[in-house]
N, C-alpha and C positions, 0 to 999 in steps of 0.2 A: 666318585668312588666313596664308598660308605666301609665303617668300622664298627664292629660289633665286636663282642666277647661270651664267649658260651663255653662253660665248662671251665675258665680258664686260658681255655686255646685264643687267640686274637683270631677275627673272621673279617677278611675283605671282601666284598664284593660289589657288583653292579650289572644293572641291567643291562641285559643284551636277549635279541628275540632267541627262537629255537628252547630246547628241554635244558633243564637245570644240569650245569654242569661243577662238579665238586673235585678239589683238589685239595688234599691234606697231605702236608708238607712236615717232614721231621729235619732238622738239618744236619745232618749226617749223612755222609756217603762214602765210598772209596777212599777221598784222603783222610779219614780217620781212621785206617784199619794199619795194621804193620802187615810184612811180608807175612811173617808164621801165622796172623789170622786174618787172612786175604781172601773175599766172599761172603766173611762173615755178617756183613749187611744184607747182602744179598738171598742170603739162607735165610737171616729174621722174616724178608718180608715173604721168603712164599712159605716159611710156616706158618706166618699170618693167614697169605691169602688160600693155605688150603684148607682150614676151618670152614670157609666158604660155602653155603649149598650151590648149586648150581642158580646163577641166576641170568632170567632173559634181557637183558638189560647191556648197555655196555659197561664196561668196567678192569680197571687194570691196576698194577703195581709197577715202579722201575725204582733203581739203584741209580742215581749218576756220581759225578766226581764229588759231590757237594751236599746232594739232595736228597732223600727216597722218598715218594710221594706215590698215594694212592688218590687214582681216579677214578671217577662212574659220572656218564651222563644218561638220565631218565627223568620219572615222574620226582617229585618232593618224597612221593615216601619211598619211592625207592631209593631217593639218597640218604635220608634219615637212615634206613634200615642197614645199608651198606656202610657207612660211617661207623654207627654203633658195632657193629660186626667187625668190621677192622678195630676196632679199639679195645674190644672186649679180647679180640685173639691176640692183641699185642701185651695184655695186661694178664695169662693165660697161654701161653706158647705151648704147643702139642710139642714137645719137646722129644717124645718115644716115637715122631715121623722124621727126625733128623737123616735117619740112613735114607729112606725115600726121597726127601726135600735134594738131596747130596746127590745123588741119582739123577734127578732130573734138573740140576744146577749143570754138572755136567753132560748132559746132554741138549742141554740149552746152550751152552757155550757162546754165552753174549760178552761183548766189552761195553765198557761205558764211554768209549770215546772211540772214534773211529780210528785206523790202525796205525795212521800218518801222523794223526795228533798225538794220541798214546803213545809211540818212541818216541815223539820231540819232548814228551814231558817226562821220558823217565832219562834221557840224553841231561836233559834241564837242571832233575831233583833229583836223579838215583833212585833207588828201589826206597822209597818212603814220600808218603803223602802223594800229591799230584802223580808222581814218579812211577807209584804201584800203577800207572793203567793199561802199560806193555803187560805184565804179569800176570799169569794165571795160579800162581802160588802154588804151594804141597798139595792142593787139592781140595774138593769140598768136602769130602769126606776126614781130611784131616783138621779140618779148622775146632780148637777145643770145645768143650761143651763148657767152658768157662768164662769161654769170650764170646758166647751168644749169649751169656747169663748177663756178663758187665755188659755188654753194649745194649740192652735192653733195657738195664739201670739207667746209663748212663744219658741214650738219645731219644727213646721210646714215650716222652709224657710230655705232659703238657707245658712246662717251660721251654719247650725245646718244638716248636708245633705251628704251627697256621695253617686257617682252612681259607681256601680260596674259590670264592663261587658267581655265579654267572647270576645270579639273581637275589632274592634277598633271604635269608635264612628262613628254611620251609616249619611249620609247626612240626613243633616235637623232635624237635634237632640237639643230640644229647652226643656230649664227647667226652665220656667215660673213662679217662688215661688217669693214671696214677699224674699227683701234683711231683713239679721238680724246679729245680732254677734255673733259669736261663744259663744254656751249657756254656761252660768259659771257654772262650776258643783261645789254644794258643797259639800264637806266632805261627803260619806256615813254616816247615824246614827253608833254610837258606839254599838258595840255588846253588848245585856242585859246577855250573858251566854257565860261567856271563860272559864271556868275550866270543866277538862270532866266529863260529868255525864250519867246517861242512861233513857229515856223519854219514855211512854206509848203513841199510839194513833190510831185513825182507819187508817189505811195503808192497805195497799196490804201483806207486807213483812218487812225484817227488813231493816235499812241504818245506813249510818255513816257519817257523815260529820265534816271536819280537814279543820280547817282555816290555808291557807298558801300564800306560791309569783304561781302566774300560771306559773312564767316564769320559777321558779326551777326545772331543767331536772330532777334531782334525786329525788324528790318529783315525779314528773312525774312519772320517771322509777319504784319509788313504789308501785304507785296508781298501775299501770299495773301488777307489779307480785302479788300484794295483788289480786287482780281481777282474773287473772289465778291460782293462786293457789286453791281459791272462787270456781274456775270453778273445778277443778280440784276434790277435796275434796266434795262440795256439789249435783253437778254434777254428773260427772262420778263415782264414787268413792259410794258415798250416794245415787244417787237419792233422795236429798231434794229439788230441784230444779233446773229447768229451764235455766234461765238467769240470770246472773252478769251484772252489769250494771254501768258505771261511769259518772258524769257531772261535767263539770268547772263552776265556776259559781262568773265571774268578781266583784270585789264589789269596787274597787279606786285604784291608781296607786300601783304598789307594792303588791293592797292585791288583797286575791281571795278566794275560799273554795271550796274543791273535796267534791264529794259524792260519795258514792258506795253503793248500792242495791243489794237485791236480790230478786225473787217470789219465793213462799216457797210452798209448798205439806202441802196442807190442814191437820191438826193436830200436825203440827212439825214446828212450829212460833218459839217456845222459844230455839229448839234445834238447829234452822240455826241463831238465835241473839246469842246464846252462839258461834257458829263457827265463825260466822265474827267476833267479840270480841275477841278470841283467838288468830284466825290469827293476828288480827291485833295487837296483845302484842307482837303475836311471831317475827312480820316483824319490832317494835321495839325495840325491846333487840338483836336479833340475824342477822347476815348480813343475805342477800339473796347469790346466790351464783354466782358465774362466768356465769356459765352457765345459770342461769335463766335470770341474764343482757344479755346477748348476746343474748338470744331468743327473749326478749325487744326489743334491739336492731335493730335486722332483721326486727322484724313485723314493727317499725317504716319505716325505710328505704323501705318496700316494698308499704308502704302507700305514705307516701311521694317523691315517686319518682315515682308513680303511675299518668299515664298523666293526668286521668281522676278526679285526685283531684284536677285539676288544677284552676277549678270553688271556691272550698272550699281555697284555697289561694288566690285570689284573695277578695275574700269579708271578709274572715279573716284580710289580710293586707286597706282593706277600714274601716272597723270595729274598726284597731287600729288607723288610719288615725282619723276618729270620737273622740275619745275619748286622742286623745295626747301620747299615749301609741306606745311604741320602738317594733317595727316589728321584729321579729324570722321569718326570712324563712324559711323552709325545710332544707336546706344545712347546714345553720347554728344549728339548733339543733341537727341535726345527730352529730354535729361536737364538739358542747357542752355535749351533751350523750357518743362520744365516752370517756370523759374525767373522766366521773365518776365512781367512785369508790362503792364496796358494802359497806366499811364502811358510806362514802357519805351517800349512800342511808337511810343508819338505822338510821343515825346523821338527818336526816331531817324529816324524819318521827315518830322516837321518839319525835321532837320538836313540831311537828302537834296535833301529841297523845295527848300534854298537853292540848289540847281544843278538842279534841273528843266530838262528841255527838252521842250517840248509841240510834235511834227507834227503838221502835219493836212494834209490833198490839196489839193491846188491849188482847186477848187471854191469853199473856204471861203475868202473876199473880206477879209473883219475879221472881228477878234475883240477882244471888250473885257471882258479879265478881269482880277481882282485876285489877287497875291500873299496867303499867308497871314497878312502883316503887313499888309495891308490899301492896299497900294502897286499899282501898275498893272503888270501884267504888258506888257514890251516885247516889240517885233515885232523877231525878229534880222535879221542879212543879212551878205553876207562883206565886205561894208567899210563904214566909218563914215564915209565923205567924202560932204560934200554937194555938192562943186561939183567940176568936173576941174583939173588939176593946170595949169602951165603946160609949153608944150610944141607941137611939130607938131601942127595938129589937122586930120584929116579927115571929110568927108562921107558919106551917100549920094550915088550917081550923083543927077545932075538929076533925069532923068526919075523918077525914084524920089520926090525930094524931092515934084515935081507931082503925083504923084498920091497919095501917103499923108503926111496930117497929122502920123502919127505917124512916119515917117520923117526927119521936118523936125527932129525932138527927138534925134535918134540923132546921137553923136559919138564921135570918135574920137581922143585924143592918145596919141602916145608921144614921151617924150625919154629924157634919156642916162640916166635913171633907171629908168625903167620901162613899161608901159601901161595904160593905165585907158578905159573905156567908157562914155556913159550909154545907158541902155536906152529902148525905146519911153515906159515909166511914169518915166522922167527920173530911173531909180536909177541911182547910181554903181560902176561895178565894177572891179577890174584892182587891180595890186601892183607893186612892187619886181620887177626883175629877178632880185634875190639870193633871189627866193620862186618864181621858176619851176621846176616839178617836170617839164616834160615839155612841149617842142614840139612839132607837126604840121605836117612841111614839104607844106604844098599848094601845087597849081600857083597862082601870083600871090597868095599868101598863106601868114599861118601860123596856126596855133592854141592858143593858149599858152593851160597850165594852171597855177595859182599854190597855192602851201601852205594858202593860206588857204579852198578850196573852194570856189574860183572860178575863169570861165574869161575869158580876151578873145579876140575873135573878130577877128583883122586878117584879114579874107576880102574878096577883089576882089568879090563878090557883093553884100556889105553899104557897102563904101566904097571911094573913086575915087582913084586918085593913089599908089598905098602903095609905091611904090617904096624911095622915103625910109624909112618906117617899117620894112620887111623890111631893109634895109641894116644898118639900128640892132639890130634884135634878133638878125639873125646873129650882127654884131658882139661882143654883150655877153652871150649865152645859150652856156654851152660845148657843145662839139659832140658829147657826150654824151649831151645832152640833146633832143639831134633826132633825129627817125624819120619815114619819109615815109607815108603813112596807110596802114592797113591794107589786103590786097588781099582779103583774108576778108569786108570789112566791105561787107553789101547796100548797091547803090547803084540810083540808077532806081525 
């Protein structure tokens, strides 16, 4: 692995056969954005990339939770030419294609994490940092033209940068970014949900997500037989599914959090969340065995000494470059894995378990499972009140109340504190005003969304009279904070 410096930006690379491949990494992603400017990375990089001419070549852009990085593999000078073209549109933003760029943001309607992992991390963090990847925000068309200005300042130059390539820096290779300091990262938000519990939501399937170090091999070696086994058992064994599915998912030095999925056979939601939940009691009470590490074992080794991962090492080791974080290469975790033990394994994994969080789809009604201390696993939710607050309380319309039972249950108060809701099944929901991340000025109503990954709905549709309560939330929500609903967003 070689190091070089161009422009400022730091450049990894090493040979590997096939065409030059280029990856320029900014570090910046999703969890830098808030609710009210959610996308706004996303918007930068395609008004970057539509400065663009049309080029024969491959070549792309992505947003992840972490990262936004452009790629192109071709000849040398078509990376040169493609690099300086990103750099120059980033130093240069067509800023009058924002309604266009907005347009086709939503109509592209990507996440940056799959949908299983995106609720367990907004369950985890709440609507902030990691948390936003459930979130589609106010919209793209609502995100300011303020905050494509600051986050260009802020993540778009060369302190903030590495370029990662498959061979050695081509002549005439120029990376043109405004100078900046390496961006201070602060503290990820503290997690609102560390003890394990099991959470309802529209998903594909069930998951799991264990807050632990990425760098723990044994933690690793876990994740991996809990997933084969997954396979094994629901897969071959059941036929309840498909695919097992794992993601790392960086959150600050030291910390990180696995996820494991699965897609489930239509009508057997609850019986493949009871399975992953089992296993995963069993994989912390009981070792795994000799034999199941060794077959870990192998498949790592055949990956990683596999030439043609040689691209995914490379932008992995730029990746930790970015962000200050101590390099594992291949050799070394082989070397660190052969070292571990099964009890190892169960010792780290039972320690994960203590912050488990088990989804499962909305289908599945109850669930009555045990901890691995042999305690009851609770059913979460985004507030802990069982009765509403004191305060203005409104209804449904009358006629609403006459014809649905369960409308007669729906309430609504706000006071000079906050607002809260109970729902049709008589759950509590709503916050503090000092935890609203983001209003929705609708006509005779608003839409407030609260830190804690939840929403209240003061909508003239739902309840009568709100005058009063809209008067209150203007009043006490700064006007920062409001945007009037998306005009992108299907209606009818």
């Amino acid at each position: 692995m070689h190091h070089d410096l161009v422009d400022g930006v730091p450049v990894i690379w090493t040979e590997t056969p096939g065409p030059l491949e280029a990856t320029l990494m900014f570090g910046c992603g999703l969890k830098d954005e808030t609710f009210r400017t959610l996308g706004v990375t996303h918007l930068v990089e395609h008004l970057a990339m539509s400065t663009l001419p049309r080029l024969h070549f491959d070549h792309n852009a992505s947003v992840s939770l972490s990262i936004t990085d452009f790629t192109c593999t071709g000849r040398p000078e078509q990376v040169v030419d493609f690099l300086a073209r990103v750099c120059a549109a980033l130093t240069a933003l067509p800023l009058e294609r924002i309604e266009q760029e907005a347009g086709v943001l939503a109509a592209e309607g990507s996440g940056v994490a799959d949908p299983v992992t995106a609720e367990l991390l907004s369950i985890r963090y709440g609507t902030q940092g990691l948390g936003l990847a459930s979130f589609n925000g106010p919209g793209a068309d609502r995100i300011p033209l303020d905050a494509v200005r600051e986050t260009v300042a802020r993540h778009f130059h060369a302190g903030n940068a590495v370029l990662a390539l498959t061979g050695p820096p081509p002549e005439g290779l120029r990376l043109p970014l405004p100078p900046g300091p390496r961006t201070a990262r602060a503290p990820h938000p503290a997690p609102r949900t560390t003890r394990s519990s099991w959470h309802r939501a529209d998903v594909p399937g069930p998951g799991l997500l264990l807050s632990c170090s990425l760098d723990d091999q044994a933690m690793l070696l876990a994740a991996h037989v809990l997933s084969q086994r997954l396979t094994d058992t629901a897969r071959h064994q059941l036929g309840l599914s498909y695919d097992v599915d794992g993601t790392a998912v960086f959150v600050g030095p030291g910390r990180g959090e696995r996820s494991i999925q699965l897609d489930v056979r239509e009508g057997q939601e609850q019986r493949v969340a009871e399975l992953l939940w089992h296993e995963a009691v069993r994989l912390a009470t009981e070792e795994p065995t000799e034999a199941e590490l060794a077959d870990e074992r192998e498949a790592a080794r055949e990956f990683l000494t596999d030439p043609r991962t040689a691209d995914l090492e490379v932008a992995e080791r730029a990746a930790d470059l970015l962000f200050g974080e101590t390099h594992l290469d291949g050799e070394t975790k082989l070397a660190l894995q052969a070292e571990v033990t099964p009890a190892q394994v169960r010792e780290a994994f039972a320690a994960a378990m203590e912050t488990a969080l088990l989804l499962v789809p909305c289908g599945v009604e109850r669930l009555t499972l045990g901890r691995p201390d042999g305690s009851a696993l609770p059913a979460g939710g985004c507030s802990e009140r069982t009765a509403l607050p004191v305060g203005s309380q409104y209804r449904p319309p009358l006629l609403a109340r006459a014809r649905s039972g369960a409308a007669r249950k729906v309430r609504l108060v706000v006071n000079a504190d906050g607002a809260w809701w109970q729902d049709e099944e008589g759950l509590i929901h709503g916050f503090p005003f000092t935890e609203v991340v983001g209003v929705e000025v609708q006509e005779g109503g608003r839409m407030l969304q609260g830190l804690g990954n939840c929403f209240v709905p003061v909508a003239s549709e739902l309840f009568a009279g709100l005058g009063r309560a809209i008067a209150t939330i203007d009043a006490a929500v700064p006007e920062a904070l409001c945007y009037p609903a998306s005009a992108l967003r299907a209606t009818g």
